[in-house]
N, C-alpha and C positions, 0 to 999 in steps of 0.2 A: 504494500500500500504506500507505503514512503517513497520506495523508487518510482512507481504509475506516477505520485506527488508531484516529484519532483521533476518528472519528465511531462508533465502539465505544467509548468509552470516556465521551464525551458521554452514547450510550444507557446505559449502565449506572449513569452519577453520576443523570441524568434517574429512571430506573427506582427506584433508590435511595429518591434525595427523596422521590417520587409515594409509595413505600410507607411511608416515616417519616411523612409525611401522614397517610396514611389510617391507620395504626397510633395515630399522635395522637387522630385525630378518634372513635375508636371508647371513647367512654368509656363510666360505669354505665347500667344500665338496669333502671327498676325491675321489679321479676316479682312473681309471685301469692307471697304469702306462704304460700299453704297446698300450692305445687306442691312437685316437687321438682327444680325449677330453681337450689334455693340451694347455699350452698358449703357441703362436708360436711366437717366438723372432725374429729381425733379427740379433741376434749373436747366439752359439752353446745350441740350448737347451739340457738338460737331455738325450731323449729317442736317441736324436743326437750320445752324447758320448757313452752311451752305443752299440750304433752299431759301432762307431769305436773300441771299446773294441774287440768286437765280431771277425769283417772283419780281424784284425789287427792280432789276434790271431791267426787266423781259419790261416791264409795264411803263416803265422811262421811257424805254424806245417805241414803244407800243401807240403811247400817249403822243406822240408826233411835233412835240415843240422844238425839238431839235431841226428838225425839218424847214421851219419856220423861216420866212427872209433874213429875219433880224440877224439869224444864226448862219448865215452863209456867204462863203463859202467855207463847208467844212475841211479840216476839223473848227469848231469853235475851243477854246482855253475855258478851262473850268479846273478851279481850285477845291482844296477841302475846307471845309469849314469847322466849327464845331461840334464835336460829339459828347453827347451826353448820356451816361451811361446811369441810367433810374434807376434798375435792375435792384436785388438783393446779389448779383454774383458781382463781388468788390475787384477781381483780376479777369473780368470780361473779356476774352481773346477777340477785340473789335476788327482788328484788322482780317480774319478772316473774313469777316460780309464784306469789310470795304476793299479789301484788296480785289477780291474775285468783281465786286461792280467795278470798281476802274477798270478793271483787267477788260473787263465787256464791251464796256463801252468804247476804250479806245481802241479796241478791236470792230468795234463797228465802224469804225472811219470817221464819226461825226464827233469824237471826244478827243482832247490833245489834253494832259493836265500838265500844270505849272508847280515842282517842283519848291521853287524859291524861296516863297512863305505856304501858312494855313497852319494845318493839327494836325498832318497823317501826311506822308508820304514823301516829307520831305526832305533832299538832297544838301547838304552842307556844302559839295564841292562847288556850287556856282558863286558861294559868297570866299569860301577858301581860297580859291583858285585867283582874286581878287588881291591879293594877299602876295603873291608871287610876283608880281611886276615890279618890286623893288627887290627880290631876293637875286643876286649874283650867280645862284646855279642856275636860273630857268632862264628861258627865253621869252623873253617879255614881249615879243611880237607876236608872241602864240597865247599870252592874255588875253580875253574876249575886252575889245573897249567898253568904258560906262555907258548905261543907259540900252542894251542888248539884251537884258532881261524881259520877256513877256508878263504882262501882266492878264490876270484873267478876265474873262467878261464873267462867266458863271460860277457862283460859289454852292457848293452840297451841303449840305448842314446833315445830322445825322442823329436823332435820338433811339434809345434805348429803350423798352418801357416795360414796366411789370407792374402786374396785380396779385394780391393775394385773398383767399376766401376760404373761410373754414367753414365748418360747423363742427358738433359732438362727435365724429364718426370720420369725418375728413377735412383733406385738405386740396388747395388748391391752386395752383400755379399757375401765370397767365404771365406770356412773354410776346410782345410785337416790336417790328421797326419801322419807326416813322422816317423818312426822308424827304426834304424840300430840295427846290431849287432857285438862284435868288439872280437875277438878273442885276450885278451889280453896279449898271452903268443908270439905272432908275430904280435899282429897290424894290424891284417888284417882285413877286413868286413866281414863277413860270411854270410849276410842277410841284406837286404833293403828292405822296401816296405812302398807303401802308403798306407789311407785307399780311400774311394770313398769321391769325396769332396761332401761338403753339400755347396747348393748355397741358398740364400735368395735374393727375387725382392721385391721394395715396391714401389708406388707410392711417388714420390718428392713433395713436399708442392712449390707452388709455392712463398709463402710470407717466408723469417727467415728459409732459409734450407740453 
């Protein structure tokens, strides 16, 4: 009876190990980025943002003000503006929606953006390079002269937005994006829209929520 014992207890430390093993060994694995294999948050996942990128886009161009006299001949200059992020997620990966809408737009031929100033996107080397025309290693003929910077006609402005709703039993999350567009040679709006919100439900803990 002592040896059966102690050879039960052998198999289960044995058993034990083998599965802290394999429990080690089972580490990330990449997936389809456009499945829905990912992990579902109840704040703005990834494949989230990327559809407002898309919606937000798709309905700019859609909406036809680019087209417009005022704007041509394309591309027009259009800067970033302000982004404001409402949200409760305080490290908001913005630049995903805004990178892939720039990316869109100035791939439609009708958007050129202006680097120089704004809130997103912008390049240091046009005011750096400003800087070299008195340094002794460079060639100062290959300096761009003052006043060779574009300025924009259209500014994006970018909000962030969320709601929350509970009640006894749940909760609930509620994330959209607003974007305008501001004609800033008379301050006007030229374009608004939203994208489709994304909502998140979870069951409430009834103990410490």
């Amino acid at each position: 009876m002592k040896y059966i014992s102690q050879h039960k207890q052998r198999l289960i430390i044995f058993l034990g190990a083998f599965a802290l093993f394999v429990a080690c060994q089972t580490g990330p694995k990449r997936i389809d980025s456009a499945s829905d294999q990912g992990v579902t948050s109840m704040g703005a996942d990834y494949n989230e943002m990327v559809e407002w990128a898309q919606t937000l886009t798709q309905r700019m161009l859609q909406d036809g003000f680019l087209d417009s006299a005022e704007y041509q001949p394309h591309p027009v200059r259009m800067v970033i503006s302000d982004i404001e992020n409402k949200t409760d997620i305080s490290q908001l990966p913005k630049e995903i929606v805004l990178g892939r809408v720039r990316a869109a737009l100035r791939n439609s031929g009708k958007v050129r953006y202006v680097s120089t100033y704004g809130s997103d996107a912008k390049d240091s080397m046009t005011r750096d390079s400003q800087d070299l025309r008195n340094d002794p290693l460079f060639n100062a003929s290959q300096v761009p002269r003052a006043g060779q910077a574009s300025v924009a006609r259209l500014s994006l402005r970018t909000q962030f937005l969320f709601h929350a709703a509970r009640t006894k039993t749940q909760k609930q999350n509620t994330y959209e994006v607003r974007m305008f567009v501001t004609d800033i040679a008379n301050g006007e709006i030229v374009w608004e829209g939203f994208s489709d919100p994304i909502m998140k439900v979870s069951k409430r803990r009834s103990v410490g929520f």
